[in-house]
C-alpha positions as CSV (number, residue, x, y, z in Angstrom):
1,X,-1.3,-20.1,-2.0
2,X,1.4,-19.1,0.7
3,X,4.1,-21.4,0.9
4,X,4.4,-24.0,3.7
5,X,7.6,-22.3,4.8
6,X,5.9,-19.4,5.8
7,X,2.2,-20.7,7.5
8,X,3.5,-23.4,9.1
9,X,3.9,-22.2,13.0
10,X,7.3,-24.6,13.4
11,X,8.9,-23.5,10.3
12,X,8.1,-19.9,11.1
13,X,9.6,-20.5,14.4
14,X,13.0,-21.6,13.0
15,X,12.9,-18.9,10.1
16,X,15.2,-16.2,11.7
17,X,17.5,-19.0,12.2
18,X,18.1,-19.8,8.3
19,X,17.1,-15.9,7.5
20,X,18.5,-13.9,10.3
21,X,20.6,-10.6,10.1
22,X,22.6,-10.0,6.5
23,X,23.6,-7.3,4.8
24,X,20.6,-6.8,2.3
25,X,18.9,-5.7,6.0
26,X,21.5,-3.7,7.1
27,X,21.5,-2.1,3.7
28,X,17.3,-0.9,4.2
29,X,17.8,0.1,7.8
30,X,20.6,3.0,6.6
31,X,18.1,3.7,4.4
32,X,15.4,6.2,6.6
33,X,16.5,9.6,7.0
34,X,17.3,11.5,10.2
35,X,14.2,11.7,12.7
36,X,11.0,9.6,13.0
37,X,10.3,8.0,9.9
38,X,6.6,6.5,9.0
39,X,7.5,2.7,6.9
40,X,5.9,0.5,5.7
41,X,7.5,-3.2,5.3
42,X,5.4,-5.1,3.2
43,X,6.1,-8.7,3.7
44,X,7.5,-7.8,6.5
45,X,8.1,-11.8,7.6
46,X,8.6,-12.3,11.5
47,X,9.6,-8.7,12.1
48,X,13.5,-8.5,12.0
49,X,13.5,-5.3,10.2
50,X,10.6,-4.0,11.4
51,X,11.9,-4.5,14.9
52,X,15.2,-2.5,14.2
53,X,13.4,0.4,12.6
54,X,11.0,0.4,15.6
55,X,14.4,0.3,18.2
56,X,15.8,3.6,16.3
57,X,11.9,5.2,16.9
58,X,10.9,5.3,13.6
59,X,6.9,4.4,13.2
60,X,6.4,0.7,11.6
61,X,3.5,-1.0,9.9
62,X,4.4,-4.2,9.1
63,X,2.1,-6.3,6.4
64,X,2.2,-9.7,5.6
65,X,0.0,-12.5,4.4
66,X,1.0,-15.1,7.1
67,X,-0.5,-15.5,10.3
68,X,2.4,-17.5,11.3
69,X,4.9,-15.1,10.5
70,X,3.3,-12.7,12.2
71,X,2.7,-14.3,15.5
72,X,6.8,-14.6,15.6
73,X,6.4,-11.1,14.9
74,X,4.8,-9.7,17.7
75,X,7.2,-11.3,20.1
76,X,9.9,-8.8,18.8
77,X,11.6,-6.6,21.5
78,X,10.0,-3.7,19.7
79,X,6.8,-5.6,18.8
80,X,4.1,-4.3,20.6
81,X,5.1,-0.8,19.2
82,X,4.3,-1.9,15.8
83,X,1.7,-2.4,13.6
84,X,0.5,-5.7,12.4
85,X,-1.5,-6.1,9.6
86,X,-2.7,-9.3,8.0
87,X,-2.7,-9.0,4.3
88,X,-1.0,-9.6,0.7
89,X,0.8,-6.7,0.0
90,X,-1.3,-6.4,-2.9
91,X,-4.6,-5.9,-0.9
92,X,-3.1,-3.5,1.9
93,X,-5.3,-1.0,2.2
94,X,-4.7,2.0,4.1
95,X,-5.4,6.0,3.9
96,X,-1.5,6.6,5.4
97,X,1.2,8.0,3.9
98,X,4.2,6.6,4.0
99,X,8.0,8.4,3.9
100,X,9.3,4.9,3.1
101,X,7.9,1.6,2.0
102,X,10.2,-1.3,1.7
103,X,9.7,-5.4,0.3
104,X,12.6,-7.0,1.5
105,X,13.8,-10.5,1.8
106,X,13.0,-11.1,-2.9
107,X,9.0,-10.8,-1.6
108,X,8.3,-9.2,-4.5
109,X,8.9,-12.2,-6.6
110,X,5.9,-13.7,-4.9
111,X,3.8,-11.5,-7.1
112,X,3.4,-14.2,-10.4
113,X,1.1,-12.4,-12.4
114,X,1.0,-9.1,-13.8
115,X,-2.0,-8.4,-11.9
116,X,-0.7,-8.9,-8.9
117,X,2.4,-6.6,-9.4
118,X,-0.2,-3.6,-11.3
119,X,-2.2,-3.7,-7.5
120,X,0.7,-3.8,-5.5
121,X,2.8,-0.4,-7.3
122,X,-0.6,1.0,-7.9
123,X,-0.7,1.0,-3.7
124,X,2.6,2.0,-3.5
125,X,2.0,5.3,-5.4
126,X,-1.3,6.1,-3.4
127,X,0.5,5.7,-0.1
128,X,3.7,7.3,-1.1
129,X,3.9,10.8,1.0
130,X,5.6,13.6,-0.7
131,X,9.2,12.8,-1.1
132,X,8.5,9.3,-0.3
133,X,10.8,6.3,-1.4
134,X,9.9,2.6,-2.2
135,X,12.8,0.6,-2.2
136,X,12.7,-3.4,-2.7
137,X,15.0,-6.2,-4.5
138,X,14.3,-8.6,-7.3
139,X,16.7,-11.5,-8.3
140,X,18.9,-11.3,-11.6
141,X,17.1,-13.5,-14.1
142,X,20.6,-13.4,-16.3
143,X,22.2,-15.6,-13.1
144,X,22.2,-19.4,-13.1
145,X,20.0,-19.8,-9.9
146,X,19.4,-23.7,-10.8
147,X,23.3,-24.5,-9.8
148,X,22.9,-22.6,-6.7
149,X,20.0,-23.8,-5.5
150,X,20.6,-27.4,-4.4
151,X,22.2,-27.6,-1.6
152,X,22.2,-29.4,2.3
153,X,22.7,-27.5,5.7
154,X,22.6,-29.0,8.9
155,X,20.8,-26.2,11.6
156,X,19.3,-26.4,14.9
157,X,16.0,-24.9,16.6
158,X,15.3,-23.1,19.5
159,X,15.6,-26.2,21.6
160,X,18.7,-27.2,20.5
161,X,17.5,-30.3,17.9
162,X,19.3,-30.7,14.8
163,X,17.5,-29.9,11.8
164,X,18.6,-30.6,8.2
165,X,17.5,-28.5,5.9
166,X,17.6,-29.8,2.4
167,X,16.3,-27.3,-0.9
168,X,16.1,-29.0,-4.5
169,X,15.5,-27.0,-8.3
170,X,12.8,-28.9,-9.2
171,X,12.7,-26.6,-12.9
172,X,12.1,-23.2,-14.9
173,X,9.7,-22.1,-17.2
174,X,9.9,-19.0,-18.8
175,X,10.0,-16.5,-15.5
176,X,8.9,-19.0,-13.1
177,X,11.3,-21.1,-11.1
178,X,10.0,-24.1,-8.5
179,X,12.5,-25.1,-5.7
180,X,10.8,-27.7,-3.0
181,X,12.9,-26.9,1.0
182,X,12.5,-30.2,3.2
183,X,13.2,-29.8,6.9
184,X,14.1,-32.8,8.2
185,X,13.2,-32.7,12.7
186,X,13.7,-35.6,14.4
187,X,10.2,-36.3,14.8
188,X,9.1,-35.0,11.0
189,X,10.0,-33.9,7.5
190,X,8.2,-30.9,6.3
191,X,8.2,-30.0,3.1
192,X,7.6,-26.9,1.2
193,X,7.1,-26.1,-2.9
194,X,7.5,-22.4,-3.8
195,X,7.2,-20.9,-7.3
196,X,9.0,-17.9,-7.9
197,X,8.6,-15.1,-10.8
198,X,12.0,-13.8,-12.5
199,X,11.3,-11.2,-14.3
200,X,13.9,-8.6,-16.3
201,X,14.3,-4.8,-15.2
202,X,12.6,-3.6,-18.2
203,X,9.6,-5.5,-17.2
204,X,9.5,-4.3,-13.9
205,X,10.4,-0.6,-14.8
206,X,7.8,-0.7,-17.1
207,X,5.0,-1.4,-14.6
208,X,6.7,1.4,-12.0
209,X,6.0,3.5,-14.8
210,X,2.4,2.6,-15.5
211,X,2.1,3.0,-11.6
212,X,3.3,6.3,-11.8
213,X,6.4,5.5,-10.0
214,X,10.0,6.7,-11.2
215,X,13.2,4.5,-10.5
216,X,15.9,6.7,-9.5
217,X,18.6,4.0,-9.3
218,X,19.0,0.1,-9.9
219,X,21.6,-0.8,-7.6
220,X,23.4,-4.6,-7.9
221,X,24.6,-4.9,-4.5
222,X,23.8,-4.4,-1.4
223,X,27.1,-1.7,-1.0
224,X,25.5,0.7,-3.8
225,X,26.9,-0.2,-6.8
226,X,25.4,0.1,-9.9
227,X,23.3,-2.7,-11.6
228,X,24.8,-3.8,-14.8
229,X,23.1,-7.0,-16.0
230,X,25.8,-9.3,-14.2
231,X,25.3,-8.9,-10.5
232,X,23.0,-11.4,-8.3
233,X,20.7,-8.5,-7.4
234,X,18.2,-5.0,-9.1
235,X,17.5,-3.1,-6.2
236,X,15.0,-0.6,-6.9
237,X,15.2,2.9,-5.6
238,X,11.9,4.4,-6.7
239,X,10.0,7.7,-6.2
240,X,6.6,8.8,-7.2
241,X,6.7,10.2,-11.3
């Protein structure tokens, strides 16, 4: 089930404003080479990065599993240049090939079974084009995300209204962690329950390699330096084996 966060058409509005522009994004959009570039962005979200690889004429299919999402999407500068597609990055489908594909923005900790993650680098590998990279982030399971991840922010909408924006650890079991995100409007509270998997690099290595995929770094930051166990983030640079 996709989280309220993401299919409900007024938090989707408001989503850029608590997930806008960071470095984790500046960090993929270096990451094309010189000259038109065929990506994919799976999970793509409302389009931020999708949008800036479309600005610097790079050619952009951008799949996610939330219509929501994707209606904010399309409203981009660089929208209507883009591809939409409608689907779990799991089922994406397609006979392209692609000199980057990206998951951005911990998508790829959506995936909570091993299923899910066999289908999705099993795609990856058919759609990788000669060269090709798949780059995409997980979450350190070694870091204490339960202390980090209560906390209260006061934000504001398109309109100007104050919205406060309130996201509780509700527990961890094994590789899953729950966190509920209220977002108090003046007129309602919405709430949203996510469930996120955490699982270790030598899990996820190990399905790259059953893919047929080959990690040729695990970075732990988002200014290239190498993972090594302490750091926040793995981010995957991966080529076909």
């Amino acid at each position: 089930m996709i989280d309220e966060h993401y299919i409900n058409p007024r938090l989707a509005a408001i989503y850029d404003i608590n997930c806008g522009w960071s470095a984790d994004r500046d960090f993929y959009l270096r990451l094309p080479a010189s000259g038109p570039q065929r990506i994919l962005d799976l999970g793509c979200g409302t389009g931020l990065l999708a949008d800036a690889y479309a600005a610097r004429g790079h050619l952009v299919t951008g799949v996610d599993p939330a219509p929501a999402m994707l209606d904010v999407a399309r409203k981009k500068r660089f929208g209507g240049e883009i591809e939409w597609v409608l689907s779990a990055a799991e089922d994406y489908r397609s006979g392209a090939r692609y000199d980057l594909i990206i998951s951005t923005g911990h998508a790829f900790q959506v995936l909570l079974d091993d299923a899910a993650v066999a289908k999705t680098f099993a795609m990856v590998a058919r759609n990788l084009a000669s060269g090709g990279r798949f780059v995409f982030e997980s979450r350190n399971p070694a870091v204490d995300w339960a202390n980090r991840w209560d906390y209260a922010v006061n934000e504001a909408d398109a309109g100007g209204q104050a919205i406060t924006e309130t996201r509780t650890f509700l527990g961890r079991e094994g590789e899953f962690v729950r966190f509920e995100q209220q977002f108090a409007f003046p007129d309602e509270t919405l709430v949203s329950t996510s469930t996120l998997r955490f699982m270790d690099r030598p899990a996820i290595e190990a399905h790259l390699a059953a893919a047929g995929l080959r990690v040729e770094a695990v970075l732990g930051d988002w200014q290239g330096a190498a993972f090594d166990g302490t750091q926040d983030e793995m981010i995957f640079l991966v080529r076909a084996a």
